[in-house]
C-alpha positions as CSV (number, residue, x, y, z in Angstrom):
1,X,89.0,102.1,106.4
2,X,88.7,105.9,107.4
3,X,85.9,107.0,109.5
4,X,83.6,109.3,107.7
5,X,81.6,110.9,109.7
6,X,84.0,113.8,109.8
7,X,82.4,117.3,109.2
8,X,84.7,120.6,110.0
9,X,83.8,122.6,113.2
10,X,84.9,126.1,114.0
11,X,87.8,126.7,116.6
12,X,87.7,129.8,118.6
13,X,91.6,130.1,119.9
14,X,92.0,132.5,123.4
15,X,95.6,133.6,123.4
16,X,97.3,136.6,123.9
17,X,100.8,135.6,121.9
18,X,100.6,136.4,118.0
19,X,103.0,133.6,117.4
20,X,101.2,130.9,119.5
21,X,98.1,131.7,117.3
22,X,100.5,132.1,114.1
23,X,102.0,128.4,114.9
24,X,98.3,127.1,115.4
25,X,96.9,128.2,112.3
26,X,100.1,126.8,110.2
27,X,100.2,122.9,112.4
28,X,96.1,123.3,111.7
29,X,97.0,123.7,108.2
30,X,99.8,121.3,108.5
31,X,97.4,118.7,110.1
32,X,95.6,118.8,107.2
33,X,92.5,119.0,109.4
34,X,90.0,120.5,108.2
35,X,88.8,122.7,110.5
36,X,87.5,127.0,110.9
37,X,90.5,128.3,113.3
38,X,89.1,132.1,114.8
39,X,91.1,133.6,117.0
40,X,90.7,136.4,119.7
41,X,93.5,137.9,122.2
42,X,92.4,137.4,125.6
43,X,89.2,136.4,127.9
44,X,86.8,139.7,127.4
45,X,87.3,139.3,123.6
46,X,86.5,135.7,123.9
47,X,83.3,136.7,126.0
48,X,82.4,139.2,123.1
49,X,82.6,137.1,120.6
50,X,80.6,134.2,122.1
51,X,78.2,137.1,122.9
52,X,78.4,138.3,118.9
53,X,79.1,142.2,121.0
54,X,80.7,144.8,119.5
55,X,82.9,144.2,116.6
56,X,81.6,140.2,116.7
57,X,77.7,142.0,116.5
58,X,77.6,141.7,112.4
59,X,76.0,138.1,111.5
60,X,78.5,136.6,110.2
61,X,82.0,137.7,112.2
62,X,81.4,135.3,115.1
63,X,79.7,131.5,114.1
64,X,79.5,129.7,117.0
65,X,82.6,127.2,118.0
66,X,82.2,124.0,118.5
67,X,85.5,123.5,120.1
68,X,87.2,126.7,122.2
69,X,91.2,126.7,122.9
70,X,91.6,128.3,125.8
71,X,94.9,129.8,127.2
72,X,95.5,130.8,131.0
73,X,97.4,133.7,131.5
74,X,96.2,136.5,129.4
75,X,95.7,140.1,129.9
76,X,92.3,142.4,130.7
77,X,90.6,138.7,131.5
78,X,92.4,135.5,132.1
79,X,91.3,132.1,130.7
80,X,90.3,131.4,134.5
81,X,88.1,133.8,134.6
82,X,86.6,133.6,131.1
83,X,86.1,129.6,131.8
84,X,83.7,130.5,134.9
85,X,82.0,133.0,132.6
86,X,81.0,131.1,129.8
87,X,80.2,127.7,131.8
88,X,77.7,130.1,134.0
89,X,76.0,131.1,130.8
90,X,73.3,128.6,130.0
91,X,73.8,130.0,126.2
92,X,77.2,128.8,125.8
93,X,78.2,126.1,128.5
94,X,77.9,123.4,126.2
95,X,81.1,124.4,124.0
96,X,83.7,122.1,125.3
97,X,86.7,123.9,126.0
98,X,90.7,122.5,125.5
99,X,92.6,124.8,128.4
100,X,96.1,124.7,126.0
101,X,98.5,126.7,128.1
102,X,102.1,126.6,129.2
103,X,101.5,126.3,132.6
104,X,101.7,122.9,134.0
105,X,101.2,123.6,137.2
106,X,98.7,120.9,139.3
107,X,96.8,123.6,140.7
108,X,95.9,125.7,137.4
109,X,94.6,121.8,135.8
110,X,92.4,121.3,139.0
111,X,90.9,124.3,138.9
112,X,89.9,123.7,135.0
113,X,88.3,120.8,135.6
114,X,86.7,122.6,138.7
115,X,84.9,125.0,136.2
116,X,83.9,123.0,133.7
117,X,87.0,121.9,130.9
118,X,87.1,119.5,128.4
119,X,90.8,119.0,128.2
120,X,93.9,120.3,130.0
121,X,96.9,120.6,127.7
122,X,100.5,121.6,128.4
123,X,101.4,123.6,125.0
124,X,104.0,121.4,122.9
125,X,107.4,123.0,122.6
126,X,108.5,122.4,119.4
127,X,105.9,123.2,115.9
128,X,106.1,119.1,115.2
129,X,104.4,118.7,118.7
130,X,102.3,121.6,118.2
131,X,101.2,119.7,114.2
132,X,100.9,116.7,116.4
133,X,98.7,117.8,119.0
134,X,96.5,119.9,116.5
135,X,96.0,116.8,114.3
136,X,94.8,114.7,117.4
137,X,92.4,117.6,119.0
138,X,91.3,118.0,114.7
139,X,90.5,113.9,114.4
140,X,89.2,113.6,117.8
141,X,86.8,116.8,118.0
142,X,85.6,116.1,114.4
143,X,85.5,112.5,113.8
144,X,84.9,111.1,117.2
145,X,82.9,113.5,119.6
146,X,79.0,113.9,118.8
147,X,78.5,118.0,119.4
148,X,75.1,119.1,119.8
149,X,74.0,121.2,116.8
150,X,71.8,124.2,118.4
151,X,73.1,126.9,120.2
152,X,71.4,125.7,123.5
C-alpha cells in the first residue's frame, strides 16, 4: 500500500555546473517525483534568493524551499560559506540542506555536519545513480520527513 501523505516541496539546487543542474532536473523528472526543482549558480545567489533580493525580490520568483541541494566548490561564495550563512539566519535555518558535491573528502563532510547539514552526498557518477539518488532524496523528503510549514 503506498504512503500518502506525499505533497511536492520546492528544491532550491546550489551548483555552479549547467550540466549537473541539467542532469538534476531530467533524473527529477525521471524519478517521477513530484517535486519544484529551482536552481541558482553559486552561494551569493543562493543567499539572494532565500533573501527574495534583487532579481528573487518580485513575489513570486523565489517560494521558499523546503529542501536546499547544496554543492561545495562554487565561485563568488562556496557552499561552505553559504551553509554558515543561512544556518546563522534565524529566518531560514530550518531548511534542511543535502550538501551533494563531488568531493568526498572526510574533512569537507565533517565540516557540514559542523554547520548544520542535513545530508552529505557524494554526486553519483553515472545519470542512473543520479535518477536513483533523486528518487530516494524525492520519497524521503516528501513522504517521510514532517517540514515545518511557516517560514520561521
Amino acid at each position: 500500500m503506498p504512503f500518502t501523505k506525499a505533497k511536492p516541496i520546492v528544491i532550491l539546487m546550489a551548483d555552479d555546473d549547467e550540466d549537473d543542474r541539467l542532469l538534476a532536473q531530467d533524473a527529477l523528472r525521471e524519478s517521477r517525483v513530484l517535486n519544484e526543482l529551482h536552481c541558482v549558480e553559486d552561494g551569493v545567489q543562493l543567499l539572494e534568493y532565500l533573501r527574495k533580493e534583487g532579481k528573487y525580490s518580485e513575489a513570486d520568483a523565489a517560494p521558499r524551499p523546503g529542501l536546499i541541494l547544496l554543492d561545495l566548490n562554487m565561485p563568488r561564495m562556496d557552499g561552505r560559506e553559504a551553509l554558515e550563512q543561512i544556518k546563522l539566519d534565524p529566518s531560514l535555518r530550518s531548511i534542511p540542506i543535502v550538501i551533494l558535491t563531488t568531493s568526498a573528502q572526510e574533512e569537507d563532510m565533517v565540516k557540514g555536519y559542523d554547520l548544520g547539514a542535513a545530508s552529505y552526498i557524494t554526486k553519483p557518477v553515472t545519470f542512473e545513480g543520479l535518477v536513483a539518488l533523486m528518487s530516494a532524496l524525492g520519497k524521503y523528503w516528501v513522504e517521510f520527513v514532517e517540514l515545518p510549514t511557516s517560514n520561521n
